[in-house]
PDB file with SEQRES, HELIX, SHEET and CRYST1 records, atoms N, CA, C and O in Angstrom:
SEQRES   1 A   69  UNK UNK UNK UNK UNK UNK UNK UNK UNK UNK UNK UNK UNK          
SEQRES   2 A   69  UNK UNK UNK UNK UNK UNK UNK UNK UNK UNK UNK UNK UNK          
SEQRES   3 A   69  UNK UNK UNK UNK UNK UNK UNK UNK UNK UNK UNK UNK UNK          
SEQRES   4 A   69  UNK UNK UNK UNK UNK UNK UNK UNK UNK UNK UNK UNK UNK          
SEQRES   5 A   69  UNK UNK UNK UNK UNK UNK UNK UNK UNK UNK UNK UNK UNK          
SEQRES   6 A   69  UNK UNK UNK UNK                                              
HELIX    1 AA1 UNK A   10  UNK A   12  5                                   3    
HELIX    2 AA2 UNK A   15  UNK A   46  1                                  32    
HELIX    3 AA3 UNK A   49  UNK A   53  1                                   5    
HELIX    4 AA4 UNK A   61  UNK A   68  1                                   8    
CRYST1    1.000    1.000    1.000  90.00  90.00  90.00 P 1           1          
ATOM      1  N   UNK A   1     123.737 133.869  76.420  1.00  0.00           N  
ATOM      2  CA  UNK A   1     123.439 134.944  75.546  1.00  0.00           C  
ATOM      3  C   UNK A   1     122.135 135.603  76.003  1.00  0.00           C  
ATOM      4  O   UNK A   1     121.068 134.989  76.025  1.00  0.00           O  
ATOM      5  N   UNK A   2     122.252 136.688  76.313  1.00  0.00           N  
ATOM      6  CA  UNK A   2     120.533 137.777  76.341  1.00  0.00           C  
ATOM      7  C   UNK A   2     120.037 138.122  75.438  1.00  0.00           C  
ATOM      8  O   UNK A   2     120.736 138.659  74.578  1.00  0.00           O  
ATOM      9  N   UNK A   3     118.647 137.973  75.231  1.00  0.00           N  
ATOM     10  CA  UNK A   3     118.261 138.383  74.241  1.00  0.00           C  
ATOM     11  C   UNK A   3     117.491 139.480  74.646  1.00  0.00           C  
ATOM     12  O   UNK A   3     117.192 139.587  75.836  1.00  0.00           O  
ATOM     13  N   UNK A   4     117.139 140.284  73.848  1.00  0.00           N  
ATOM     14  CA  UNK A   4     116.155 141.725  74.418  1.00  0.00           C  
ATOM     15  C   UNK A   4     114.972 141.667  73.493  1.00  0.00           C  
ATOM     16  O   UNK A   4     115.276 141.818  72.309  1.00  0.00           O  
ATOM     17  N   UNK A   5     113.491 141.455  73.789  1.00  0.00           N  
ATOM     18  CA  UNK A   5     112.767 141.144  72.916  1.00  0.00           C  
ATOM     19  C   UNK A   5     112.142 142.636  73.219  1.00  0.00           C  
ATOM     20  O   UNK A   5     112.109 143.013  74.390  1.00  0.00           O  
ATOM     21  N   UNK A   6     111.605 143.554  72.090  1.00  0.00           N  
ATOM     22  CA  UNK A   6     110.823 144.886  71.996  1.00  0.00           C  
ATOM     23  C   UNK A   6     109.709 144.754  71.249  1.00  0.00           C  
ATOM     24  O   UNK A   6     109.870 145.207  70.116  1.00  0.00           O  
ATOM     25  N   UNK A   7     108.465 144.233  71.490  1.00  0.00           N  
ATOM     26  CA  UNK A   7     107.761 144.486  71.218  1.00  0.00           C  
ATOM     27  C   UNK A   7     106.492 146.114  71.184  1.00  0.00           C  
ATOM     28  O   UNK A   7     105.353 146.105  70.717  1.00  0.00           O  
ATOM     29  N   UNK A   8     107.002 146.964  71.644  1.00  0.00           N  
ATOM     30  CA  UNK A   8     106.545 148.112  71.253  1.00  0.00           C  
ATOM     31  C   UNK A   8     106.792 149.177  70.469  1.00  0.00           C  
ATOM     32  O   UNK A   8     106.495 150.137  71.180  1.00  0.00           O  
ATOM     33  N   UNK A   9     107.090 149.504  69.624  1.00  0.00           N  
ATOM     34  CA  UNK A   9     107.326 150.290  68.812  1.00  0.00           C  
ATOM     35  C   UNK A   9     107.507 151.919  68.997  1.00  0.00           C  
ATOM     36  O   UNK A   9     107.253 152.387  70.107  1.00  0.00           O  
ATOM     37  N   UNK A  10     107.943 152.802  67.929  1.00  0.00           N  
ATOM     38  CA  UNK A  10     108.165 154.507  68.621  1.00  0.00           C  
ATOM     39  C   UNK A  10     106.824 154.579  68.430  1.00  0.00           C  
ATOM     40  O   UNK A  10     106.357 155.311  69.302  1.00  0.00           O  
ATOM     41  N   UNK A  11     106.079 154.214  67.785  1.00  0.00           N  
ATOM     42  CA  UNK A  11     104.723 155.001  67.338  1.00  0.00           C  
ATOM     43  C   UNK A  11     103.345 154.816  68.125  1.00  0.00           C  
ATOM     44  O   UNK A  11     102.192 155.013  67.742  1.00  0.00           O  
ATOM     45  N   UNK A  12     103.894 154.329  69.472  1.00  0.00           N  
ATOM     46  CA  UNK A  12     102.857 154.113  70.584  1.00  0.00           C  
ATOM     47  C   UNK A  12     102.730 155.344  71.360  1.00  0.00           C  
ATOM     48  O   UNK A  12     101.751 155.784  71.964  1.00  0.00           O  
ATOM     49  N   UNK A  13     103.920 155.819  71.226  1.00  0.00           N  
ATOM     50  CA  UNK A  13     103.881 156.829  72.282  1.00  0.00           C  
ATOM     51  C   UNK A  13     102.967 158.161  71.472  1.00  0.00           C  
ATOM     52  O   UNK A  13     102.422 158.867  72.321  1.00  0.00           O  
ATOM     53  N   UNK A  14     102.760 158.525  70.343  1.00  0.00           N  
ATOM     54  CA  UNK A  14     102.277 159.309  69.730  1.00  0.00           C  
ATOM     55  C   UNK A  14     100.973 158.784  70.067  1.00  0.00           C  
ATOM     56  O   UNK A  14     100.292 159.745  70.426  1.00  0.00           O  
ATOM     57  N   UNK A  15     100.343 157.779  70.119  1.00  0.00           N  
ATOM     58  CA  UNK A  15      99.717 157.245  70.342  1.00  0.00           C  
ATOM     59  C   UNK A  15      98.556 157.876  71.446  1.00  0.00           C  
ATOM     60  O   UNK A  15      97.363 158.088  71.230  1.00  0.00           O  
ATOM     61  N   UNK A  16      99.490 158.139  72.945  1.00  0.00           N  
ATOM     62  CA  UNK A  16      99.241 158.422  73.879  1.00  0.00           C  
ATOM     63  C   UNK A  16      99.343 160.256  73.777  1.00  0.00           C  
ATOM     64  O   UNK A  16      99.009 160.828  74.815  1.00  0.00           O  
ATOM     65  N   UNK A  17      99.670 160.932  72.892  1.00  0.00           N  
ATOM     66  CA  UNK A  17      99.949 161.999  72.883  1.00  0.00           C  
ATOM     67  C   UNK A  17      98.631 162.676  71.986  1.00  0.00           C  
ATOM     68  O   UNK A  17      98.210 163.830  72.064  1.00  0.00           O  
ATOM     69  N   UNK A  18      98.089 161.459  71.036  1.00  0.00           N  
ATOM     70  CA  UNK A  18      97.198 162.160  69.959  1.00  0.00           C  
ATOM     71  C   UNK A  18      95.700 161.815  71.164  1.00  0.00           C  
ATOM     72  O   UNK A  18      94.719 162.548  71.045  1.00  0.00           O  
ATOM     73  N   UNK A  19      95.686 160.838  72.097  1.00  0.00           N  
ATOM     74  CA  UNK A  19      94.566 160.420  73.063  1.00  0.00           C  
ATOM     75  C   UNK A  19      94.559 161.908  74.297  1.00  0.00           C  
ATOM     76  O   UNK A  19      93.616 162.165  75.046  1.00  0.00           O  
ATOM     77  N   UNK A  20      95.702 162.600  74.218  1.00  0.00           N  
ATOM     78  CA  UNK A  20      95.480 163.310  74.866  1.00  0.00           C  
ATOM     79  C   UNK A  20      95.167 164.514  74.327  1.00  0.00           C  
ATOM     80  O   UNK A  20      94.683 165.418  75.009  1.00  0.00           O  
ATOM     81  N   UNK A  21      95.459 164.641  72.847  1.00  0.00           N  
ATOM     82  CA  UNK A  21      95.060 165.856  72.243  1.00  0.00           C  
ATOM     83  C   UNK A  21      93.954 166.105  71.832  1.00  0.00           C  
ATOM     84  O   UNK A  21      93.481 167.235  71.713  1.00  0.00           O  
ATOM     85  N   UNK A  22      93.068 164.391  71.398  1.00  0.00           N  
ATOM     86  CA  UNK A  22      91.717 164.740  71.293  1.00  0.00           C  
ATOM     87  C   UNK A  22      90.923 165.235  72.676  1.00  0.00           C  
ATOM     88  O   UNK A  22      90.057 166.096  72.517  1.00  0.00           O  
ATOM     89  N   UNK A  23      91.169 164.742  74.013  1.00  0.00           N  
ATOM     90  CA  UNK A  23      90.682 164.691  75.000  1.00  0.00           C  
ATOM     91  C   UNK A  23      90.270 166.193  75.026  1.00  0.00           C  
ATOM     92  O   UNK A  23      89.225 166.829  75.167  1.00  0.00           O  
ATOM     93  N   UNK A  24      91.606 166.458  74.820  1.00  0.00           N  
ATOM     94  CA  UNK A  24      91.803 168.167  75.065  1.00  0.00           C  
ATOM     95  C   UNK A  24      91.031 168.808  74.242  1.00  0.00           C  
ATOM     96  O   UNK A  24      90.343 169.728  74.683  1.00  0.00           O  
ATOM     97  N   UNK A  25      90.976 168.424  72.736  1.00  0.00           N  
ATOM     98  CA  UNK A  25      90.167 168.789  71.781  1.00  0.00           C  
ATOM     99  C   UNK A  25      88.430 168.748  72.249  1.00  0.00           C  
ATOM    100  O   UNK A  25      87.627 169.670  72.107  1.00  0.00           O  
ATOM    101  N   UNK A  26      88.238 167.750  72.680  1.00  0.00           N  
ATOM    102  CA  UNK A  26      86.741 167.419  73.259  1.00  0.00           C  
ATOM    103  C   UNK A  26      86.370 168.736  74.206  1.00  0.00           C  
ATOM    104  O   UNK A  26      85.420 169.473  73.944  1.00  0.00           O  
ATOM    105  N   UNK A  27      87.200 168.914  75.274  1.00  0.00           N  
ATOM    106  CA  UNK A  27      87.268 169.403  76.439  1.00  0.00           C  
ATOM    107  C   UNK A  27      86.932 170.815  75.774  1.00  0.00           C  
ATOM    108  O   UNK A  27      85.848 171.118  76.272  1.00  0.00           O  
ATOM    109  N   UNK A  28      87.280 171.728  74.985  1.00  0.00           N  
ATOM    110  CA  UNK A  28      87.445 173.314  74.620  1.00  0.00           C  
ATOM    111  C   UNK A  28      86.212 172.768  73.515  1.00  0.00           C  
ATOM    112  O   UNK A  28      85.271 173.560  73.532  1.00  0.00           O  
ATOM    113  N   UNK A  29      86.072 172.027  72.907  1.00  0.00           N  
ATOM    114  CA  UNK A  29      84.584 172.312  71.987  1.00  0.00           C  
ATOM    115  C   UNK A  29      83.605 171.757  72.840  1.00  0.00           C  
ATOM    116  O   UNK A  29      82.618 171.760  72.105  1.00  0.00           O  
ATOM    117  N   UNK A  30      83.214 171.239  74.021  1.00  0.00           N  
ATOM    118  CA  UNK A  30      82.553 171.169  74.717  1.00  0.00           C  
ATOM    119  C   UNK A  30      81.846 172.885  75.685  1.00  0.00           C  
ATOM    120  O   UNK A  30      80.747 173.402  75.884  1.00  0.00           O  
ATOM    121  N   UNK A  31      83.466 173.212  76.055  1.00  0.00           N  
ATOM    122  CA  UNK A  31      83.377 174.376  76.622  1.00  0.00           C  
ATOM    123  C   UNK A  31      82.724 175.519  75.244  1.00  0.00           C  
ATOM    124  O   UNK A  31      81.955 176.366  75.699  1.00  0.00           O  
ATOM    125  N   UNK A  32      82.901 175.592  74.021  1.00  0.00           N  
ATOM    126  CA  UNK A  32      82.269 176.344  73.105  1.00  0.00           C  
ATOM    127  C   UNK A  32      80.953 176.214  72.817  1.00  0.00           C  
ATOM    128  O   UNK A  32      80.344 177.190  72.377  1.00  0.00           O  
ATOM    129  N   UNK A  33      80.427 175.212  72.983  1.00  0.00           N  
ATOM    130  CA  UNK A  33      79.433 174.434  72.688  1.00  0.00           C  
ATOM    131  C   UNK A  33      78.634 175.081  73.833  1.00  0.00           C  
ATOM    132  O   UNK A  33      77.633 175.730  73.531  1.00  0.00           O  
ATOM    133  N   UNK A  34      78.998 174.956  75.140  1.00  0.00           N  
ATOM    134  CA  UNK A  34      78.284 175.371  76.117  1.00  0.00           C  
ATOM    135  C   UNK A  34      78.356 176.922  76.318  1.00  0.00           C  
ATOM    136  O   UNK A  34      77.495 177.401  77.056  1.00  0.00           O  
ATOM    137  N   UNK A  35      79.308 177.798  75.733  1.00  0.00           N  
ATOM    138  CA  UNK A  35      79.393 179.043  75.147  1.00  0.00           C  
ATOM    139  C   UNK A  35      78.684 179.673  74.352  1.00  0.00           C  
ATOM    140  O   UNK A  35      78.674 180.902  74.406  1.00  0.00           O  
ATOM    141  N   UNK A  36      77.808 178.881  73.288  1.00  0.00           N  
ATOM    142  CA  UNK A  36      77.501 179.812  72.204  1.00  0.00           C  
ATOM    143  C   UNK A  36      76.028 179.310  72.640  1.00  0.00           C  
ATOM    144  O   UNK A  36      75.093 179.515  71.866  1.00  0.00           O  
ATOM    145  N   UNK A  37      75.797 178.603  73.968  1.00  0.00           N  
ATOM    146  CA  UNK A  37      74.335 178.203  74.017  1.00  0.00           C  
ATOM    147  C   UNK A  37      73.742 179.103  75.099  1.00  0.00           C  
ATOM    148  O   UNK A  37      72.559 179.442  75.154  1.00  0.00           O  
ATOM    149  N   UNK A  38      75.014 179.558  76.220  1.00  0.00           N  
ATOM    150  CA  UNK A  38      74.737 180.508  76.856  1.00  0.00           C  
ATOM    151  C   UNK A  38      74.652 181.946  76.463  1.00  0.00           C  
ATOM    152  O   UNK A  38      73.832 182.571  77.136  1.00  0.00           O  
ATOM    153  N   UNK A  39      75.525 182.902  75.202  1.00  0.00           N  
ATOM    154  CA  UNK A  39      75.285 183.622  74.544  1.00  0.00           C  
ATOM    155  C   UNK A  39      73.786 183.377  73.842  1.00  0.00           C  
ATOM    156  O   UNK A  39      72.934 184.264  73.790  1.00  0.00           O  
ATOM    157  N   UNK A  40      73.634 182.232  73.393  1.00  0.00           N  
ATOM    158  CA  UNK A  40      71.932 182.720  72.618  1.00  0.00           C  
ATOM    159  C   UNK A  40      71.260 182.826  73.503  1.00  0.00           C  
ATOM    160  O   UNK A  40      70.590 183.852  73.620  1.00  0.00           O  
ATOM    161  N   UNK A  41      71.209 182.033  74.237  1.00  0.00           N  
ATOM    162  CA  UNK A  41      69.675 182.218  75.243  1.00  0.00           C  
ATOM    163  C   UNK A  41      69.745 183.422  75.695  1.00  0.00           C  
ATOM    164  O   UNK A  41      68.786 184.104  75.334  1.00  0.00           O  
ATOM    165  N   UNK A  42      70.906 184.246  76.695  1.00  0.00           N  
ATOM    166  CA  UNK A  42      70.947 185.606  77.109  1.00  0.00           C  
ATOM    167  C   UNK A  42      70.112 186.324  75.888  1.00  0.00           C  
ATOM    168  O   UNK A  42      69.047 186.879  76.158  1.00  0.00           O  
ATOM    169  N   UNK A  43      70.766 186.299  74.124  1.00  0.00           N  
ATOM    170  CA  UNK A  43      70.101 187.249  73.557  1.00  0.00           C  
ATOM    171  C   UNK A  43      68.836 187.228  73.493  1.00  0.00           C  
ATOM    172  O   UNK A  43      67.978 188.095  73.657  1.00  0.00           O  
ATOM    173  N   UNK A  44      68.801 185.863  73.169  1.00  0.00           N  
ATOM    174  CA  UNK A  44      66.956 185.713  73.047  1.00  0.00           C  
ATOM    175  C   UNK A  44      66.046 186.159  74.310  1.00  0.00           C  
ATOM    176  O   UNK A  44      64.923 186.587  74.043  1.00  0.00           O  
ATOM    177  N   UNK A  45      66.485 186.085  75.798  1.00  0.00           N  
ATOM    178  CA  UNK A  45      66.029 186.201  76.694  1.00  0.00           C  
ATOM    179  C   UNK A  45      66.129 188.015  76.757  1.00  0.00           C  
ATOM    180  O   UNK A  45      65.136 188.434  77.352  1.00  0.00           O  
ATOM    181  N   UNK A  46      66.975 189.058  76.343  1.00  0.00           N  
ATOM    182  CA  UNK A  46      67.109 189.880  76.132  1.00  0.00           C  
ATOM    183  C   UNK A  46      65.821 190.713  75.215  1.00  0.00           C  
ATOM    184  O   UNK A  46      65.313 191.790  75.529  1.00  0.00           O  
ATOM    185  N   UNK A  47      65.565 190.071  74.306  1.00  0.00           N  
ATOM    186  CA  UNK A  47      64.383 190.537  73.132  1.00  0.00           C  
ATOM    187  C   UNK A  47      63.012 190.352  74.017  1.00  0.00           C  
ATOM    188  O   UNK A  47      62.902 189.553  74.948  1.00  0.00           O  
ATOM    189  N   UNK A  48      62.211 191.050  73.652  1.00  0.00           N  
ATOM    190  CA  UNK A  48      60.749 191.144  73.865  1.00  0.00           C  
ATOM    191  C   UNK A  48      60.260 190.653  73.415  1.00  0.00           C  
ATOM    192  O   UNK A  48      60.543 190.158  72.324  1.00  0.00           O  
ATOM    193  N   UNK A  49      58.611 190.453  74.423  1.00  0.00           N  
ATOM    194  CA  UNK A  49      57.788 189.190  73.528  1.00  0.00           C  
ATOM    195  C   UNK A  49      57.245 189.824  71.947  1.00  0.00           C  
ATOM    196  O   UNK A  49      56.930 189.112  70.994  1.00  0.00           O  
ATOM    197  N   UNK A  50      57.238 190.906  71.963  1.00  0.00           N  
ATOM    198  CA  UNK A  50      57.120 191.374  70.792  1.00  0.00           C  
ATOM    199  C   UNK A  50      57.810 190.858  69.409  1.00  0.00           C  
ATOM    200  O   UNK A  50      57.493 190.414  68.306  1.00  0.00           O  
ATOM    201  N   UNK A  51      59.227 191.284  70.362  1.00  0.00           N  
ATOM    202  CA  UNK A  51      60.599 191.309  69.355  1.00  0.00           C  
ATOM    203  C   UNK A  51      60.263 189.625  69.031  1.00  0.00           C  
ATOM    204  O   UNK A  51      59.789 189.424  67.913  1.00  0.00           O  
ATOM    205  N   UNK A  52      60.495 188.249  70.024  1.00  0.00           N  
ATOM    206  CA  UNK A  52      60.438 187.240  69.405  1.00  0.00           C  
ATOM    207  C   UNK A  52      58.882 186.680  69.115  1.00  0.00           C  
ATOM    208  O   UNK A  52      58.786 185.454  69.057  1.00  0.00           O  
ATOM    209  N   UNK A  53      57.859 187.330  68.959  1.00  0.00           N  
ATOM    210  CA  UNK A  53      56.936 187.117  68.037  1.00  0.00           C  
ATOM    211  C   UNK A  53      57.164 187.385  66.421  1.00  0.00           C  
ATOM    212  O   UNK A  53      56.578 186.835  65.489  1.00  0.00           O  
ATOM    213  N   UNK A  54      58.242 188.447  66.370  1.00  0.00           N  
ATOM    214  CA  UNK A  54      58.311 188.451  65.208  1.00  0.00           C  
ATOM    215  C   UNK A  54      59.116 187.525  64.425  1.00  0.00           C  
ATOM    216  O   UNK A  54      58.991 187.526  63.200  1.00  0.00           O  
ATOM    217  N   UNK A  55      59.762 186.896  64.884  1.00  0.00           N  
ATOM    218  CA  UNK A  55      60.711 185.709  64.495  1.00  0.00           C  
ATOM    219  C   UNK A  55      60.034 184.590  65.168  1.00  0.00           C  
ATOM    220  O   UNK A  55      60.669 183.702  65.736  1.00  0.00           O  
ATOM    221  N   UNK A  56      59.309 184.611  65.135  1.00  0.00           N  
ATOM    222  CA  UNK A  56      57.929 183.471  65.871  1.00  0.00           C  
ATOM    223  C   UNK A  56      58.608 182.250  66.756  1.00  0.00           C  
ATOM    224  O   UNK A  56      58.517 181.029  66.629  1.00  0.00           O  
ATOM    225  N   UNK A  57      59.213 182.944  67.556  1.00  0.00           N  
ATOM    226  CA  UNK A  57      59.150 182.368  68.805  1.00  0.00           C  
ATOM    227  C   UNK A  57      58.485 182.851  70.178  1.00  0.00           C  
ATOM    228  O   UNK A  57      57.915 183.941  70.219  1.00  0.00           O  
ATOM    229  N   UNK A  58      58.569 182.016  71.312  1.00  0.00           N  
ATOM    230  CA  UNK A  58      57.733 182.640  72.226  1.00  0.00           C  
ATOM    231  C   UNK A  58      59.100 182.631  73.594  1.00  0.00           C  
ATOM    232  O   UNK A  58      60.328 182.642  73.515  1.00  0.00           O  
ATOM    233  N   UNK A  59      58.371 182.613  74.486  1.00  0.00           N  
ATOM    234  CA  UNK A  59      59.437 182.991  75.783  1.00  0.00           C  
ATOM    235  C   UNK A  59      59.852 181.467  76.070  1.00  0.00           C  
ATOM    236  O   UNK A  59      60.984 181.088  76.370  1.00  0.00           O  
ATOM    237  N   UNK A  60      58.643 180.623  75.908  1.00  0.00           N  
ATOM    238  CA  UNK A  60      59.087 179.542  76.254  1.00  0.00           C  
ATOM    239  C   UNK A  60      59.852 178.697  75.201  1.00  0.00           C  
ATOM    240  O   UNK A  60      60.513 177.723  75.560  1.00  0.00           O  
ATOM    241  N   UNK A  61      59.773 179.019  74.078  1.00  0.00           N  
ATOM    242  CA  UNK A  61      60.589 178.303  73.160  1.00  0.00           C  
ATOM    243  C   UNK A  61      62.060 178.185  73.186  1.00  0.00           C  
ATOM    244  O   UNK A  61      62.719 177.264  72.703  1.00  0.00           O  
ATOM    245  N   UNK A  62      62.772 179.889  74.199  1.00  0.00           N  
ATOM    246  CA  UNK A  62      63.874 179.980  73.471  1.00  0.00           C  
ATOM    247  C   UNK A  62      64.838 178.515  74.496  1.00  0.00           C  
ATOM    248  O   UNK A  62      66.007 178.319  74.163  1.00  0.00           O  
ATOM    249  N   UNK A  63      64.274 177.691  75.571  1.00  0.00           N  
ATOM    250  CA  UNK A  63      65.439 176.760  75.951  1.00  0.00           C  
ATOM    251  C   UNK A  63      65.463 175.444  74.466  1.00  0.00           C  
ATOM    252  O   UNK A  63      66.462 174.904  73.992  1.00  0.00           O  
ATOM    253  N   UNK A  64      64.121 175.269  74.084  1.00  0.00           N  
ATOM    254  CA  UNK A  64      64.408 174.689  73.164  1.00  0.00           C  
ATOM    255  C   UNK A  64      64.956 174.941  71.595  1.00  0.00           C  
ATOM    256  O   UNK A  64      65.350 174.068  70.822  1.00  0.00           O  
ATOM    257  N   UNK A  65      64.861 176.526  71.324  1.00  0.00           N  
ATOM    258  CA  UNK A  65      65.980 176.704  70.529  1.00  0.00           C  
ATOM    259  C   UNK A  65      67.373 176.272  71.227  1.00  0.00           C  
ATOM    260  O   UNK A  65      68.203 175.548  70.679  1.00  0.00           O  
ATOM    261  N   UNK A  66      67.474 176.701  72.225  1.00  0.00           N  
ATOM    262  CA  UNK A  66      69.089 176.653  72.598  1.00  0.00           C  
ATOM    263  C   UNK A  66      69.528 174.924  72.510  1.00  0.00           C  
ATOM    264  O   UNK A  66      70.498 174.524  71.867  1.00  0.00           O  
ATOM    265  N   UNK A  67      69.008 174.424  72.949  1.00  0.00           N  
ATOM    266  CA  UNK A  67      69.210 173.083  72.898  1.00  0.00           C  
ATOM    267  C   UNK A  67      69.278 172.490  71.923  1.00  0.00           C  
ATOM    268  O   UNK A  67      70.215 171.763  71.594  1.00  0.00           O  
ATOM    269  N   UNK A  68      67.690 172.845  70.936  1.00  0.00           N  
ATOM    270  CA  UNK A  68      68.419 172.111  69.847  1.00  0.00           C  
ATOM    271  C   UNK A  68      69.374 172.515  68.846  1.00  0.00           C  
ATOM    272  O   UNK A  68      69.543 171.756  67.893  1.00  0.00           O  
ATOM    273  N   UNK A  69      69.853 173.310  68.895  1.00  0.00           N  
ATOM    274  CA  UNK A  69      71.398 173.846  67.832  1.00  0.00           C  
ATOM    275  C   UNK A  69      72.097 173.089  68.163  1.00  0.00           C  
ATOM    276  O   UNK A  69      73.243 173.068  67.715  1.00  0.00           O  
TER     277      UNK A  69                                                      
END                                                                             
């Protein structure tokens, strides 16, 4: 007599499908993340020392705005 032993179940394979969707998920908010840090700095780097004195920053501040958001 054969027996067929299955120890894996259907719900592994989703498994492997939701590991790839976060991955993917990581991957595009990473890429946004590094998007909305390159948009600020351009603007801020755009404004005058004037302009970001008035919002009291300086020239050198704006990598550490960008960073820390």
């Amino acid at each position: 007599m054969a027996v067929y032993d299955n120890t894996r179940t259907q719900y592994q394979a989703g498994g492997v499908a939701s590991r790839i969707s976060n991955m993917l998920a990581s991957v595009i908010g990473a890429a946004a993340t590094w998007n909305d840090a390159r948009v600020t700095r351009n603007a801020l780097s755009r404004l005058s020392d004037r302009e970001l004195e008035d919002i009291g920053l300086s020239r050198g501040d704006i990598d550490f705005v960008v960073v820390k958001r």
